[in-house]
N, C-alpha and C positions, 0 to 999 in steps of 0.2 A: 227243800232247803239245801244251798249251797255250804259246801265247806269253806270254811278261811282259813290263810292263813295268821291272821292276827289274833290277837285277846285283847282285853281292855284290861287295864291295872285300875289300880283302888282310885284314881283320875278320873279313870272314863276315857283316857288317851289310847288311840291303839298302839301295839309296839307287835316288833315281830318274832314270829317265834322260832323260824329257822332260816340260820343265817349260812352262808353257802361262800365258802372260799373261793376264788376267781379260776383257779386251778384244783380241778379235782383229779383224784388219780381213780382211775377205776382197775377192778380187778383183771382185767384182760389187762393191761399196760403192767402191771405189776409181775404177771406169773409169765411175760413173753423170754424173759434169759431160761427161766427153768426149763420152757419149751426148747427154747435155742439149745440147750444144756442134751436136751434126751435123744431130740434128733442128730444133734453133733455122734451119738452114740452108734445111731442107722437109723432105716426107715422105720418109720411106725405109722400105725393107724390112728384115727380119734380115740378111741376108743382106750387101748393100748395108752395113748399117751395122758388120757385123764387119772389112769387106774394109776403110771409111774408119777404122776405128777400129785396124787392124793397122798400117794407115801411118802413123795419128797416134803409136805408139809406135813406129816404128820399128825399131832391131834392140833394143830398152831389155829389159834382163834381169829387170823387175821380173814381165812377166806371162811366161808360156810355156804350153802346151800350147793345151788344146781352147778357145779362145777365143771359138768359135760358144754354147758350155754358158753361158759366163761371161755374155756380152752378153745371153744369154737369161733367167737369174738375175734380171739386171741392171734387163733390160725387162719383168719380174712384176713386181719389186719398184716399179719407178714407175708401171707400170698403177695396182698395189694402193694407192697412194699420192695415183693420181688425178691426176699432172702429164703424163703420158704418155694417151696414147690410141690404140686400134688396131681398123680397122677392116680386115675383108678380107684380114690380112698386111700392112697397111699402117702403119706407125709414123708417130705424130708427136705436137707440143709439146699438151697440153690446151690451152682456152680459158681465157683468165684467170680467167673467171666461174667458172668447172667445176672451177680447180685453188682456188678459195675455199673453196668449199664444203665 
């Protein structure tokens, strides 16, 4: 048996049950300043920077679960971007020149 997404109302019509903004924000896009924020301080590792980044939010119910997946999302996406750089497992701010280009 497949799952759906619809239901039937007291009709018999389907209607839908989850409706999806055109624009979503996921949690990697949202915590990329905080990152920007810890590195701006020095190098840090994954690791290092999930555990500053779990204090920076606090007990805040906006993120939850696997945080370490998130940060790591987080930290492709500004590699690939070119403001970020990592060498070794070592995180940190690109050079200004390098984040021009």
């Amino acid at each position: 048996m497949a799952w759906r997404s619809i239901s039937f109302c007291n009709t018999g019509a389907p209607k839908r049950v989850f409706g999806y903004a055109s624009v979503m924000v996921t949690p990697s896009t949202s915590i990329t300043p905080l990152i920007l924020e810890k590195l701006g301080e020095g190098e840090k590792r994954s690791l290092t920077l999930v555990v500053s980044i779990r204090r920076s939010l606090g007990r805040s119910a906006f993120l939850k679960g696997d945080l370490s997946s998130v940060v790591n999302a987080a930290l492709r996406k500004l590699i690939a971007s070119k403001k970020v750089i990592e060498v070794d497992g070592v995180y940190s701010l690109a050079p200004v020149e390098a984040a021009a280009d």
